[in-house]
KOLZA-212975 format. One record per residue: chain; residue number from 0; x, y, z of N, C-alpha, C in turn. Coordinates in nm, 2 decimals, m for minus. Layout:
<atoms>
  mol  seq     n.x     n.y     n.z    ca.x    ca.y    ca.z     c.x     c.y     c.z
    A  NUM       X       Y       Z       X       Y       Z       X       Y       Z
...
</atoms>
This chain:
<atoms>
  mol  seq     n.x     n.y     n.z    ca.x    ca.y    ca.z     c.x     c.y     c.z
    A    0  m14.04    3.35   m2.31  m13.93    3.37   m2.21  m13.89    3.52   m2.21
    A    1  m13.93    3.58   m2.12  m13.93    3.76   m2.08  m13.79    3.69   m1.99
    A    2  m13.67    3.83   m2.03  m13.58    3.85   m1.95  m13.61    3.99   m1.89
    A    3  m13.60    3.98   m1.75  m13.60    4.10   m1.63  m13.47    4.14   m1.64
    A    4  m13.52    4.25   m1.69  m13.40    4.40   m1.71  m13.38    4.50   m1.56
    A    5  m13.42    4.41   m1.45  m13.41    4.52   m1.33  m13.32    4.53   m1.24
    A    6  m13.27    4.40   m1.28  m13.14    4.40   m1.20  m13.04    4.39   m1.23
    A    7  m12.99    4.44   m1.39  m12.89    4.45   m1.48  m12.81    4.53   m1.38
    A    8  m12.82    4.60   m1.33  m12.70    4.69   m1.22  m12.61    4.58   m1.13
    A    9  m12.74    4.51   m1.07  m12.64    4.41   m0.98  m12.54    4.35   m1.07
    A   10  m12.54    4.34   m1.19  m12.45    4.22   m1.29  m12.37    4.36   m1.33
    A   11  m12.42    4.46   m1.35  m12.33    4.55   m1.47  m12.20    4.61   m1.35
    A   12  m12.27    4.64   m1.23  m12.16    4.75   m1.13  m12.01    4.65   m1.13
    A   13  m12.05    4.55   m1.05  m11.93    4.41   m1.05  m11.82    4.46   m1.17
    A   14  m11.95    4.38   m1.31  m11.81    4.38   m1.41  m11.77    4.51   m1.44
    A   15  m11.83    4.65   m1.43  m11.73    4.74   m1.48  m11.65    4.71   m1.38
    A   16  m11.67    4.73   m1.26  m11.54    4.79   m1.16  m11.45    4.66   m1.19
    A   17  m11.48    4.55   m1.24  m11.35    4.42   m1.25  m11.26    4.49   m1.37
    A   18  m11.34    4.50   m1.45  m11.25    4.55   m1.57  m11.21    4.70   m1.58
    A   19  m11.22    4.77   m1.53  m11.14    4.95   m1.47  m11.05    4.90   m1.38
    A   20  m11.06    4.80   m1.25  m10.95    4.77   m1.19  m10.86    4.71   m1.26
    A   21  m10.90    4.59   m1.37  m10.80    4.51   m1.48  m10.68    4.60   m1.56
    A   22  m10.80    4.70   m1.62  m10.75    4.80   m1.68  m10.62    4.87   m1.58
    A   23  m10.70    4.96   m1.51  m10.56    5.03   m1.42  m10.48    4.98   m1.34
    A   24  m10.50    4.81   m1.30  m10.35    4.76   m1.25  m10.26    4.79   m1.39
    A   25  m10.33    4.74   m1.50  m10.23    4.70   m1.65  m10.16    4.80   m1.67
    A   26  m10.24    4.90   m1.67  m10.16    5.08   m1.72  m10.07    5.03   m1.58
    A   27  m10.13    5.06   m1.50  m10.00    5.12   m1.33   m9.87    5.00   m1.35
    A   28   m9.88    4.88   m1.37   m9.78    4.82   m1.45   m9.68    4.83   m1.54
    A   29   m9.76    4.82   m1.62   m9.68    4.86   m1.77   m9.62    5.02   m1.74
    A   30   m9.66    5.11   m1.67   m9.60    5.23   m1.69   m9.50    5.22   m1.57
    A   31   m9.42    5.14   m1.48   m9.35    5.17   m1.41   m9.25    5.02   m1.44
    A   32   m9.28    5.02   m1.54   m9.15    4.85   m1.57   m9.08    4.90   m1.63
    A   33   m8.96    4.91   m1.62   m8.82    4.88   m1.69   m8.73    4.78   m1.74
    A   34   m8.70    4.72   m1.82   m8.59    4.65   m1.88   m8.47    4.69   m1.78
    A   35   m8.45    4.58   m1.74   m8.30    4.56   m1.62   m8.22    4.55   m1.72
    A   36   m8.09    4.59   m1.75   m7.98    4.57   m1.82   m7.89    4.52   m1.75
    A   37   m7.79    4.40   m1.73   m7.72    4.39   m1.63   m7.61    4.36   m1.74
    A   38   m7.61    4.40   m1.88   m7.48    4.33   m1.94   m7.37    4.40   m1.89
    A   39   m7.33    4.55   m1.84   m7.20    4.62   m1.80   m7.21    4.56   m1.65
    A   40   m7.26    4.48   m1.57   m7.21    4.43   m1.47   m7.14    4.30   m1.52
    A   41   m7.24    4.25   m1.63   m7.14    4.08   m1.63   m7.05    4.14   m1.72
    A   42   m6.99    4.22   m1.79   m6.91    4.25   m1.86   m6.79    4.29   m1.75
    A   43   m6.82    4.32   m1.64   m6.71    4.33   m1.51   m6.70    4.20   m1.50
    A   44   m6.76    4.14   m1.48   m6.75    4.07   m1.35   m6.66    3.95   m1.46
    A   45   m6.67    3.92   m1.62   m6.66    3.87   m1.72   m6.45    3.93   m1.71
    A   46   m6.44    4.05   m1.69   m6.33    4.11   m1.70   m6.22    4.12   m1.56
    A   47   m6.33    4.09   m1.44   m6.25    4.01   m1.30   m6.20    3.84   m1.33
    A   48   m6.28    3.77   m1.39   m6.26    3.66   m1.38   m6.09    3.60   m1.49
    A   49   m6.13    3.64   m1.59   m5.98    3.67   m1.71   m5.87    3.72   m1.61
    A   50   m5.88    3.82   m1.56   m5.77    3.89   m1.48   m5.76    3.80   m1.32
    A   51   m5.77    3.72   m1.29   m5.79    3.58   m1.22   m5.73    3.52   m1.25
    A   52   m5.78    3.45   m1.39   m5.76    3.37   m1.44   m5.58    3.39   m1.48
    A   53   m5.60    3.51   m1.53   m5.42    3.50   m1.56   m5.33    3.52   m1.46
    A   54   m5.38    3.58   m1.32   m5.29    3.58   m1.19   m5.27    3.45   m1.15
    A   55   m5.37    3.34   m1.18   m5.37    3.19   m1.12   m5.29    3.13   m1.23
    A   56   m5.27    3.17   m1.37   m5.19    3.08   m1.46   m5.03    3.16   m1.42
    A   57   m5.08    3.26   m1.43   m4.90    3.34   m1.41   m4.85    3.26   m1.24
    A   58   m4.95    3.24   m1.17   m4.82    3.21   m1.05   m4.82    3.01   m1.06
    A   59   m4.94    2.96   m1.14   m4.84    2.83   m1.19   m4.76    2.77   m1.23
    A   60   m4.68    2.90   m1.32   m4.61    2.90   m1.42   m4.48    2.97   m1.33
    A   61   m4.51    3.06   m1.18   m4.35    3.01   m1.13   m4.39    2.90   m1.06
    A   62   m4.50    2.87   m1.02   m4.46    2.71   m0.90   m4.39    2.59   m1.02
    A   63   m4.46    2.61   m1.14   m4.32    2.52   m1.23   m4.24    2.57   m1.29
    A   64   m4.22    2.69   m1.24   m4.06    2.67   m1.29   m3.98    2.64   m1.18
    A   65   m4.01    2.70   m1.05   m3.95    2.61   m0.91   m3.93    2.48   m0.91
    A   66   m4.06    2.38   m0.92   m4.04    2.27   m0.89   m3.95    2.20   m1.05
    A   67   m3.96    2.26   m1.15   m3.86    2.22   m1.26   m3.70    2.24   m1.25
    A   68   m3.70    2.35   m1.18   m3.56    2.39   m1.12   m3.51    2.37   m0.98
    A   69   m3.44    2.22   m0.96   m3.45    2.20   m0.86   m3.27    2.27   m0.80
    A   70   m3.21    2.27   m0.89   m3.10    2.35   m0.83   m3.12    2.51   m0.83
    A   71   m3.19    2.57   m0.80   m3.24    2.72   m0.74   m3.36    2.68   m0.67
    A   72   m3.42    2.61   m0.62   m3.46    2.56   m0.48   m3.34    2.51   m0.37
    A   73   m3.18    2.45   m0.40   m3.15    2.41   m0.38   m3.03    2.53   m0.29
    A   74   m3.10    2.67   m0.40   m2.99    2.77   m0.33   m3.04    2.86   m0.18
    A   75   m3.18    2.81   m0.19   m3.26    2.87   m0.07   m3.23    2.83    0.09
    A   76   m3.19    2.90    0.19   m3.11    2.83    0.29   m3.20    2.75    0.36
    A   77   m3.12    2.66    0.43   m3.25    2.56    0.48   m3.24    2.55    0.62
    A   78   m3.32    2.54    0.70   m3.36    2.60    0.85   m3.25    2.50    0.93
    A   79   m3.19    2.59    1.02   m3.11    2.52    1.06   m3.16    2.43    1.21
    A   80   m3.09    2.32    1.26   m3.16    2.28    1.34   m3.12    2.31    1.50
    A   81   m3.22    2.27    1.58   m3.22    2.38    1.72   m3.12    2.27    1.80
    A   82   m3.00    2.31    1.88   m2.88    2.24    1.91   m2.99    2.20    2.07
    A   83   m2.92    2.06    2.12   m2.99    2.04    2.21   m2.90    2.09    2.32
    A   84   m2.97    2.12    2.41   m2.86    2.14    2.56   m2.92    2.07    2.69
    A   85   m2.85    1.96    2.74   m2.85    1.84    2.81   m2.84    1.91    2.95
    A   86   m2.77    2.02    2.95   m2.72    2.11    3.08   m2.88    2.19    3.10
    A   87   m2.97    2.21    3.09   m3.06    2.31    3.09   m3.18    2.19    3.10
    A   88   m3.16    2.09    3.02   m3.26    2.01    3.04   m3.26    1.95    3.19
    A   89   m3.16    1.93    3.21   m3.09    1.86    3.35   m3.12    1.96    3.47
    A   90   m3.13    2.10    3.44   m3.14    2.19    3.55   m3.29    2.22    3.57
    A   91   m3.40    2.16    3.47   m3.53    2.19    3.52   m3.58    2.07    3.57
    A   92   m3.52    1.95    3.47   m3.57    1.78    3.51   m3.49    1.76    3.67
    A   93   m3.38    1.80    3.69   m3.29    1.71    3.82   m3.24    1.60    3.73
    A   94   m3.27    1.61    3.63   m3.24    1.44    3.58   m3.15    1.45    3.49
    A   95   m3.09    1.35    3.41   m3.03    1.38    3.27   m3.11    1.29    3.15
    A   96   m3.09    1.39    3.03   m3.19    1.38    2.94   m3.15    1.35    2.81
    A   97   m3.15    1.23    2.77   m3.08    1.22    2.68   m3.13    1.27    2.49
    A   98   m3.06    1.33    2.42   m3.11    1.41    2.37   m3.23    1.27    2.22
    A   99   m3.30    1.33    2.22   m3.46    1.28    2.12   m3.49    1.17    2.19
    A  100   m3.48    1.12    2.34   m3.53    1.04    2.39   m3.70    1.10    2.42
    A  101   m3.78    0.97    2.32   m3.88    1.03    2.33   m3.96    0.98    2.47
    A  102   m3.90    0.91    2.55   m3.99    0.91    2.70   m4.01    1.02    2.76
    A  103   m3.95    1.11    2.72   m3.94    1.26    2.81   m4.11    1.30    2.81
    A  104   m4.17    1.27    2.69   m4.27    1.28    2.66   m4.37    1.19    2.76
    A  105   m4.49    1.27    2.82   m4.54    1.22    2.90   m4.64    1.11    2.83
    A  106   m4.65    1.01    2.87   m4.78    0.87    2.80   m4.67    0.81    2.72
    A  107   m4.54    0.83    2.69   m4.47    0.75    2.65   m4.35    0.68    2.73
    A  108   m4.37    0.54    2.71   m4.30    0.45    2.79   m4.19    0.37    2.68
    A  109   m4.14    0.31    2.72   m3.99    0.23    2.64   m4.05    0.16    2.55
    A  110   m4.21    0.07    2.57   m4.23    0.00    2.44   m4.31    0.11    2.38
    A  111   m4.40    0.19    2.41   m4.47    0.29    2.27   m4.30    0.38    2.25
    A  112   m4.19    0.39    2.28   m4.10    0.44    2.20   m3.99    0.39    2.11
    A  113   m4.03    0.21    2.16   m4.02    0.12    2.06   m4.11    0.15    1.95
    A  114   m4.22    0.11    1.98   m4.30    0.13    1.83   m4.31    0.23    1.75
    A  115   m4.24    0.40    1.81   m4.26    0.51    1.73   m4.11    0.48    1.67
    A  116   m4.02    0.47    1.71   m3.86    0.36    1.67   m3.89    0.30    1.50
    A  117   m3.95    0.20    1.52   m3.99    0.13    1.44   m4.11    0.18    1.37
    A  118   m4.17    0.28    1.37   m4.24    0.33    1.27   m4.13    0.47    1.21
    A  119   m4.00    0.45    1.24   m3.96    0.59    1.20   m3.93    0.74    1.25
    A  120   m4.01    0.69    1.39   m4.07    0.82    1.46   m3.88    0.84    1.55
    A  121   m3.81    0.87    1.50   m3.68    0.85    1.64   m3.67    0.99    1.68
    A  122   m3.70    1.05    1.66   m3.68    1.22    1.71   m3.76    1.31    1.79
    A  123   m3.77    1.38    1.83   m3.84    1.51    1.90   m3.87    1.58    1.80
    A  124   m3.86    1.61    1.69   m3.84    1.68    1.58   m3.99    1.61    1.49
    A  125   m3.90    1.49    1.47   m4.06    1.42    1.42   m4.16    1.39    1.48
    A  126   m4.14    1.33    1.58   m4.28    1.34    1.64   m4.33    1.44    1.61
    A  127   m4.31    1.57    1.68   m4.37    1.66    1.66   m4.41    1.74    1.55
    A  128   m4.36    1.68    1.43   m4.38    1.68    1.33   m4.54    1.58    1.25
    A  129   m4.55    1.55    1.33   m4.64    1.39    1.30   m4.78    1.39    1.33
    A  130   m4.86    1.37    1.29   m4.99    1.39    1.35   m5.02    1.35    1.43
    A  131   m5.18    1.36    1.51   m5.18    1.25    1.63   m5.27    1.16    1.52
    A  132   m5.35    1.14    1.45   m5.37    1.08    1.38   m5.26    0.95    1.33
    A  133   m5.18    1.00    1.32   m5.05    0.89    1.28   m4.96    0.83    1.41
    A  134   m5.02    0.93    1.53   m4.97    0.87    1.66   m5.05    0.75    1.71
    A  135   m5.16    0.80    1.63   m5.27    0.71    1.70   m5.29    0.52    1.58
    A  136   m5.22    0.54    1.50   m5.22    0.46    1.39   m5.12    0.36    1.45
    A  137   m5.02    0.42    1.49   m4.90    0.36    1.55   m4.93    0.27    1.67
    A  138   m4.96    0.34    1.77   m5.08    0.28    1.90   m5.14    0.18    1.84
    A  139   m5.25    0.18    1.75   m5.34    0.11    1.70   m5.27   m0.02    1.63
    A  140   m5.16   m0.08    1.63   m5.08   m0.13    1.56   m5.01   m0.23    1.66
    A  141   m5.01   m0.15    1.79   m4.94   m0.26    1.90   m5.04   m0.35    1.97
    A  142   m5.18   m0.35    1.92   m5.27   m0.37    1.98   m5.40   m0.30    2.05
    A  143   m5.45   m0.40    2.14   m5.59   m0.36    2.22   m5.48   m0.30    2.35
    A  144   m5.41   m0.34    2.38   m5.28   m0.27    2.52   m5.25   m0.14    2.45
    A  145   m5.26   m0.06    2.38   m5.16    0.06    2.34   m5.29    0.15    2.28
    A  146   m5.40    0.06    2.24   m5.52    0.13    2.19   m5.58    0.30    2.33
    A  147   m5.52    0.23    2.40   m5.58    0.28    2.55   m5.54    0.42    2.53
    A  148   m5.38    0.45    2.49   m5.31    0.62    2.55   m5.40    0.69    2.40
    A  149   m5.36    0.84    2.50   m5.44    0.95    2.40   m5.26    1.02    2.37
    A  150   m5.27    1.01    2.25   m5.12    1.10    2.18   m5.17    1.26    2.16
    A  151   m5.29    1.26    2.18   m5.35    1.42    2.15   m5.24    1.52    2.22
    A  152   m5.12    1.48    2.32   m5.06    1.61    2.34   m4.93    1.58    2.26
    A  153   m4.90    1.46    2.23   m4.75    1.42    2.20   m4.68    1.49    2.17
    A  154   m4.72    1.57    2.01   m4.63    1.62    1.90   m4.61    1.72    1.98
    A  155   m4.70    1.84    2.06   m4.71    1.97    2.07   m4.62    1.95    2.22
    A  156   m4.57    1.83    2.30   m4.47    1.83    2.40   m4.38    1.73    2.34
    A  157   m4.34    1.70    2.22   m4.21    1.69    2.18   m4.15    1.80    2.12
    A  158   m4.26    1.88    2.05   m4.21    2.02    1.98   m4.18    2.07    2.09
    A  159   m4.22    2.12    2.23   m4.12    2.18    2.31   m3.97    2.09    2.40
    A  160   m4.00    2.01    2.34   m3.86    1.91    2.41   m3.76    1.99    2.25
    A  161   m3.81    1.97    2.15   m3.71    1.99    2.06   m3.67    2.13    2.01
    A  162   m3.71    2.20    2.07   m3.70    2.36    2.10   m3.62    2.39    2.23
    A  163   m3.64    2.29    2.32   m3.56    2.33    2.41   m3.62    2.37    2.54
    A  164   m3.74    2.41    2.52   m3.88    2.43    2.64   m3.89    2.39    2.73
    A  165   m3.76    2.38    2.80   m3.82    2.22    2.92   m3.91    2.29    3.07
    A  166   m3.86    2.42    3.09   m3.93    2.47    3.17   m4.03    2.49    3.17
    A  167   m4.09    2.54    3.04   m4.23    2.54    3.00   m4.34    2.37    2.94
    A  168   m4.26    2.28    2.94   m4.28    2.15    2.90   m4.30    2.12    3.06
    A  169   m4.25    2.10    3.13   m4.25    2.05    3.28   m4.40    2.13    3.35
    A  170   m4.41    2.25    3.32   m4.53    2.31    3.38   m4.61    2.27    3.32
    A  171   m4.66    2.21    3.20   m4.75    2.17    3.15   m4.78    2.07    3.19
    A  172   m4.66    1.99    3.16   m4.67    1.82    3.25   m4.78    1.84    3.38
    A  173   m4.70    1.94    3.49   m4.75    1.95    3.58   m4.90    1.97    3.57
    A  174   m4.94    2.12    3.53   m5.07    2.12    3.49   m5.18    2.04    3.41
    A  175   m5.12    1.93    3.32   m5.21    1.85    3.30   m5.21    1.69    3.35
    A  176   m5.18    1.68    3.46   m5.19    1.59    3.53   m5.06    1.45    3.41
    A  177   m4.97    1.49    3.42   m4.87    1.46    3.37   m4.88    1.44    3.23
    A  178   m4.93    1.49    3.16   m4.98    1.48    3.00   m5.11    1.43    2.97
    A  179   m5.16    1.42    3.09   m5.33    1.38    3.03   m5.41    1.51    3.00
    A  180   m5.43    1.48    2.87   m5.54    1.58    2.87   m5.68    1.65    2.96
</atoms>
């Protein structure tokens, strides 16, 4: 068995050049790596979160002593309420208006102001305080007849009845095709 020694180049060129390229990625590597140190960043970021942490415990610690102290909540003045005027209402309606009657409110009729009545709802004040979600709970309560109205404007035109807004309440009316959305 003679082995032919004459084409050792074709075998030999290949593997140097694989192993000089092996080699000089390895060097060109290894000589341009560094070790990332990131501990003085988490050491910040370790020293934001404490200092957090104690602005979130410090202002717990007045929300209880507030709510532990209810006579200095008690000294805080409390928003007074907006007087109605029947004269102003009457000079944009033509009509007379009686004060938290909630028909004033467009989509509401004598029996959905029964059933906001009887859910609680007696004011201009609350209503508009009230979600339509809970307007719509209310509706949903008198049946498939009441399922029908959309309360989506209610609160936001009782909040101008109980502000006093009638001129700007009335334009709306008008503009939305008397409270429909």
């Amino acid at each position: 068995m003679d082995i032919d020694f004459s084409n050792i180049w074709c075998w030999l060129i290949p593997l140097l050049c694989t192993l000089f390229g092996a080699l000089f990625g390895y060097l060109l590597g290894k000589g341009k790596s560094t070790t990332i140190d990131n501990s003085a960043d988490l050491k910040l970021l370790q020293d934001k979160n404490a200092k957090l942490r104690a602005d979130l415990d410090a202002c717990n610690g007045k929300l209880s002593a507030k709510v532990a102290a209810p006579t200095a909540m008690a000294a805080a003045p409390i928003a007074a309420l907006i007087p109605f005027d029947a004269a102003a209402a009457k000079a944009v309606y033509g009509k007379t208006i009686k004060q938290d009657d909630l028909k004033v409110v467009e989509g509401i009729g004598p029996k959905i102001s029964e059933m906001f009545n009887s859910a609680g709802i007696t004011t201009w004040k609350a209503l508009s305080e009230a979600s339509v979600a809970k307007c719509q709970e209310i509706l949903n309560s008198g049946g498939e007849r009441y399922k029908v109205h959309n309360p989506a404007s209610w609160p936001m035109q009782a909040k101008m009845c109980y502000e006093g807004k009638w001129a700007e309440l009335l334009k709306w009316q008008d503009e939305h095709d008397h409270g429909k959305l």
